[in-house]
KEROKE-853887 format. One line per 2 residues: number of its first residue (from 0); their letters; for each residue x, y, z of C-alpha. Coordinates in nm, 2 decimals, m for minus. Example, Ala and Ser with C-alpha at 12.3 -4.5 7.8 and 13.67 -1.06 7.14 Angstrom:
// KEROKE-853887
0	AS	1.23/m0.45/0.78; 1.37/m0.11/0.71
This chain:
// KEROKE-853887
0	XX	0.00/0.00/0.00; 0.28/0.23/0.00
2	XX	0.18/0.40/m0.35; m0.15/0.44/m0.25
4	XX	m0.04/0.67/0.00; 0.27/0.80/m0.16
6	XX	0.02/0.94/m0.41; m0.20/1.12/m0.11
8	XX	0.14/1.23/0.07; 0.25/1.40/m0.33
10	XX	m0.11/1.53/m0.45; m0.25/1.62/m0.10
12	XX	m0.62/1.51/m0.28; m0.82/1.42/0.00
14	XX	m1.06/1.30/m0.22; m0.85/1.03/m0.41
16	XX	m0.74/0.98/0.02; m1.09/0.89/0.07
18	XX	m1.06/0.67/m0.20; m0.77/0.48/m0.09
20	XX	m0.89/0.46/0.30; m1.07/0.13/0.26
22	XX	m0.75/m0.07/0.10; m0.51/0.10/0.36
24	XX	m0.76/0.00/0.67; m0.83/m0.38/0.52
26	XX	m0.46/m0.40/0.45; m0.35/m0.27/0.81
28	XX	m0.66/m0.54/1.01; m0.52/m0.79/0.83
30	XX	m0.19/m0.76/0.95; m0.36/m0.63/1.31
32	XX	m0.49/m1.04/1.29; m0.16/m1.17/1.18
34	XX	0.10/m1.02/1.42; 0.27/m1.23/1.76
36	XX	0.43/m1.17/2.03; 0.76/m1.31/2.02
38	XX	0.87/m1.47/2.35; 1.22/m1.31/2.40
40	XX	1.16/m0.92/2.42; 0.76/m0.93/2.38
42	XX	0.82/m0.76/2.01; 0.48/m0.80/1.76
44	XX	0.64/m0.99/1.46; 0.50/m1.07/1.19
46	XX	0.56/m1.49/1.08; 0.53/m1.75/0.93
48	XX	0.74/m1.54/0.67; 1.11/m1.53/0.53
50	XX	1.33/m1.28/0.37; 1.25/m1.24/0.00
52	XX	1.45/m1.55/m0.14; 1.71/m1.54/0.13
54	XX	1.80/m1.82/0.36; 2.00/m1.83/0.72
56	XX	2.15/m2.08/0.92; 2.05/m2.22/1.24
58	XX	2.27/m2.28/1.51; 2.25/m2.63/1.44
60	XX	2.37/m2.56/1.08; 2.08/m2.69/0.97
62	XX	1.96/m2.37/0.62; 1.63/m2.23/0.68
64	XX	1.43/m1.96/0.54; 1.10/m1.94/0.73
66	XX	1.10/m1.70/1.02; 0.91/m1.49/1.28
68	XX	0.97/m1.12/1.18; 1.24/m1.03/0.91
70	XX	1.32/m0.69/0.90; 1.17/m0.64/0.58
72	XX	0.82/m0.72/0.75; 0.84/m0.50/1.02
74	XX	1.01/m0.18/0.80; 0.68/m0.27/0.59
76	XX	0.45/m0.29/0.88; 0.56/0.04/1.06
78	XX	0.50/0.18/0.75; 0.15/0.06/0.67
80	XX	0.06/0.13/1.02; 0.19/0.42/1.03
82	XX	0.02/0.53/0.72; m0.33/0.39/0.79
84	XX	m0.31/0.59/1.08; m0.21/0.93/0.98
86	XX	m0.48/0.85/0.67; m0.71/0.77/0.95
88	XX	m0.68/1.12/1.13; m0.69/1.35/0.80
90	XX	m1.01/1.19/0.73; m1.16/1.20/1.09
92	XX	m1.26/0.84/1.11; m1.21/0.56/1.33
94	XX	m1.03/0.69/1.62; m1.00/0.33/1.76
96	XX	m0.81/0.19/1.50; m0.57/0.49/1.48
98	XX	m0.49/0.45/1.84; m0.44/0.04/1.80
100	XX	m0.23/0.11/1.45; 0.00/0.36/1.69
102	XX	0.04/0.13/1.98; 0.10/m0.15/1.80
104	XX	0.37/m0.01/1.55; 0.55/0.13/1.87
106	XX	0.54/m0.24/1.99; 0.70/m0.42/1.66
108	XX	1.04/m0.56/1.65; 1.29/m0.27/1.55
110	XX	1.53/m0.26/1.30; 1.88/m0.44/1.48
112	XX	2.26/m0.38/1.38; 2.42/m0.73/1.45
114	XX	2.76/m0.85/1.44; 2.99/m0.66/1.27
116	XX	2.79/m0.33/1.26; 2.56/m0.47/0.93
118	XX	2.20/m0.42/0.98; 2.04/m0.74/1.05
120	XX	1.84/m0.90/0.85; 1.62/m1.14/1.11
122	XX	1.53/m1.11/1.45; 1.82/m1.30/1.52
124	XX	2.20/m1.27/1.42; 2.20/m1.56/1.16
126	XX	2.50/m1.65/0.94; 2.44/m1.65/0.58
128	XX	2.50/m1.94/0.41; 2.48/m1.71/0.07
130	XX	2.69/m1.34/0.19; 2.67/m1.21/m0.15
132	XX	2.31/m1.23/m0.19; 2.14/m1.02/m0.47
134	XX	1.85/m0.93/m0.27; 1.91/m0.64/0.00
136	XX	1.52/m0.70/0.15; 1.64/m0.56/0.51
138	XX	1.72/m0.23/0.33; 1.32/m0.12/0.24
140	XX	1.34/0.08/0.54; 1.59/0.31/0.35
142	XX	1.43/0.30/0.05; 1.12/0.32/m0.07
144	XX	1.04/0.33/0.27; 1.24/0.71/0.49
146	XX	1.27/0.56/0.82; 1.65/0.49/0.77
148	XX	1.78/0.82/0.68; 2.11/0.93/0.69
150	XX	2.06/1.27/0.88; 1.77/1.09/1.07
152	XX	1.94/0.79/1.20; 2.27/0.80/1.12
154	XX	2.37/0.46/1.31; 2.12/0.28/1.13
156	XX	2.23/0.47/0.83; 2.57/0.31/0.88
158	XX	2.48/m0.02/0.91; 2.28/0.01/0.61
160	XX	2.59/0.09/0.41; 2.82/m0.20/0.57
162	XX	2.51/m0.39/0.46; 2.55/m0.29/0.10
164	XX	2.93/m0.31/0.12; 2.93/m0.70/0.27
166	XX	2.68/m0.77/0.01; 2.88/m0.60/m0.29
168	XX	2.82/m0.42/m0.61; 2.67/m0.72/m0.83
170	XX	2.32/m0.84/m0.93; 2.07/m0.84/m1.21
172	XX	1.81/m0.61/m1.32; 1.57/m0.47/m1.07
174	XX	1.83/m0.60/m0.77; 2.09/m0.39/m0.94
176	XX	1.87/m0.09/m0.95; 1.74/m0.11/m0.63
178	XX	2.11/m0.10/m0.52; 2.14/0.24/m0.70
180	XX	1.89/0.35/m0.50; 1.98/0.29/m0.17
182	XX	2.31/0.43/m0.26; 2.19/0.72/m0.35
184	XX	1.95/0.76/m0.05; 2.34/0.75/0.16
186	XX	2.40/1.06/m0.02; 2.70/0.86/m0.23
188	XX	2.59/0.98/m0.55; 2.95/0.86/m0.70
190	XX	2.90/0.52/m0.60; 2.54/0.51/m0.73
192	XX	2.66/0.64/m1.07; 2.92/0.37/m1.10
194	X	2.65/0.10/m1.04
């Protein structure tokens, strides 16, 4: 749902908001109905789910992909909620659900820097049986997504690019590009261009 209301937050159409409402609110009770506590810090996670095509390795050494709360989820999560909210209160409706969206997002699992200073990818510190992975899921929180800025949060910004840096330069099409975007979003316009 984040076009939906990247097109309110550009046009500032309340009208075409109004519009857009009822996907934003179905989208965000779905998830409302599909979050868990997890038993070690009492974070809301989102699971059975997985890192877009990315796998870990359990302690046992044992690959595995399916998980309780990957980054990705709760970047995308604190940004539907977030948004379904703040849609919520420029419309003037359902004050309930804009107060369980807020406490709830508060209560998700946050974004982690694990070993090494890399922003982590699960809720755990998992080795990666594939380093050089194409996809950079854990990175939606610095783009499309703004809640990894490097003014903003400038730890997380950091462990964004030793993210990028561990996971290096290659990959194919959209991968690739998506690369040159997050880049960019560091304000390293050079490295960008070379991509």
């Amino acid at each position: 749902c984040e076009h939906l209301w990247e097109q309110y937050a550009f046009t500032l159409d309340r009208d075409y908001l109004m519009g857009a409402y009822p996907m934003l609110k179905s989208r965000a009770e779905f998830y409302l109905d599909n979050i868990w506590e997890e038993p070690e810090h009492k974070w809301l996670v989102t699971g059975p789910s997985n890192s877009p095509e990315n796998s870990f390795l359990l302690p046992n050494g044992q690959q595995a992909a399916v998980c309780m709360g990957p980054t990705i989820d709760m970047q995308q999560l604190r940004e539907l909620f977030g948004n379904t909210a703040r849609a919520a209160e420029i419309l003037g409706v359902n004050a309930d659900l804009q107060r369980e969206l807020k406490d709830k997002r508060a209560q998700l699992a946050p974004n982690q820097i694990g070993p090494g200073g890399r922003l982590q990818e699960w809720l755990k510190p998992y080795p990666e049986p594939e380093p050089h992975h194409r996809h950079c899921s854990p990175l939606y929180g610095l783009h499309p997504y703004y809640e990894i800025t490097p003014r903003g949060t400038p730890e997380l910004a950091v462990a964004s690019r030793k993210f990028l840096a561990a996971r290096g330069d290659d990959g194919t099409g959209w991968s690739l590009a998506w690369k040159i975007n997050f880049w960019a979003r560091l304000g390293d316009g050079e490295h960008a261009f070379g991509l």
